[in-house]
N, C-alpha and C positions, 0 to 999 in steps of 0.2 A: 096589406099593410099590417104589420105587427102591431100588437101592443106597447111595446119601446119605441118605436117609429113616430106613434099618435104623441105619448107624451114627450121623448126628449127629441124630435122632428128627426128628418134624415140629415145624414151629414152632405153636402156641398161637395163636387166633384171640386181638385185644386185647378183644373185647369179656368172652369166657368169662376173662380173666389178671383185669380190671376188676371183674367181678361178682365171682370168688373172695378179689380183694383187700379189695373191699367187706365182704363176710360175716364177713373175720378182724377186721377193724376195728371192725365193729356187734358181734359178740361180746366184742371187748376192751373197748370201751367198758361195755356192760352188766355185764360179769363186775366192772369196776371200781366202778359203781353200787349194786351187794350186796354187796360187800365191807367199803367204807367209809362210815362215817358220816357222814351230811350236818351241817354246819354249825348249821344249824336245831335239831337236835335235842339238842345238847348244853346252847342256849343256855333250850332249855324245858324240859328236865330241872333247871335252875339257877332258872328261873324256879319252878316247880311245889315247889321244895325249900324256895324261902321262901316261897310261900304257904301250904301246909301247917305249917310251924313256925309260923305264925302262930297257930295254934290247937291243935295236939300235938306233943311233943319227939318228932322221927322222924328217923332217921339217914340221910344224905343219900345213902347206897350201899343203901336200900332202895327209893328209887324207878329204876326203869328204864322208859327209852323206846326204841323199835324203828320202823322202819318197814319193813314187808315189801311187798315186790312179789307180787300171786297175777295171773297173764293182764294183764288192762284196768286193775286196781284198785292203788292204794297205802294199805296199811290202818296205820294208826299204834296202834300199842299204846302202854298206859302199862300197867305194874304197879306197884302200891304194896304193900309188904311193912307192913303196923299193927302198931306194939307191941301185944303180947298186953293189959299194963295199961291202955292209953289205952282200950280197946275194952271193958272191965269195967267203969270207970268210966262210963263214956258209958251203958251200959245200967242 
């Protein structure tokens, strides 16, 4: 190692600077993907809210949609929170 090496360091092959710049970028990206809610889901939660009033008074902050990311898969949950009453009568 030289004496220019020790003080101004070595210079960084472009290919290894390119692949590290790549990896923060494919992480920023993803980390933005689970973070915020897609589009889509807002408008099926809106949807699902009045088809269910269609047949029980249900409060539109009890149903909730999700979509989570596991590996390969994107798995879309819905939960529906049922009045206690609508659920007595039906049976």
């Amino acid at each position: 190692m030289s004496l220019i090496e020790m003080l101004f360091g070595s210079k960084k092959k472009t290919a290894s600077v390119a692949k590290e710049r790549l990896q923060i970028i494919l992480a920023h990206e993803r980390s933005d993907r689970t973070t915020s809610k897609p589009d889509f889901l807002i408008d099926l939660q809106k949807d699902l809210v009045q088809v269910i009033s269609k047949y029980i008074q249900i409060n539109p902050a009890d149903i909730h949609v999700s979509l989570d990311r596991q590996e390969n898969l994107e798995v879309l949950e819905v939960k529906i929170e049922m009045p206690e009453n609508e659920l007595r009568a039906k049976s």
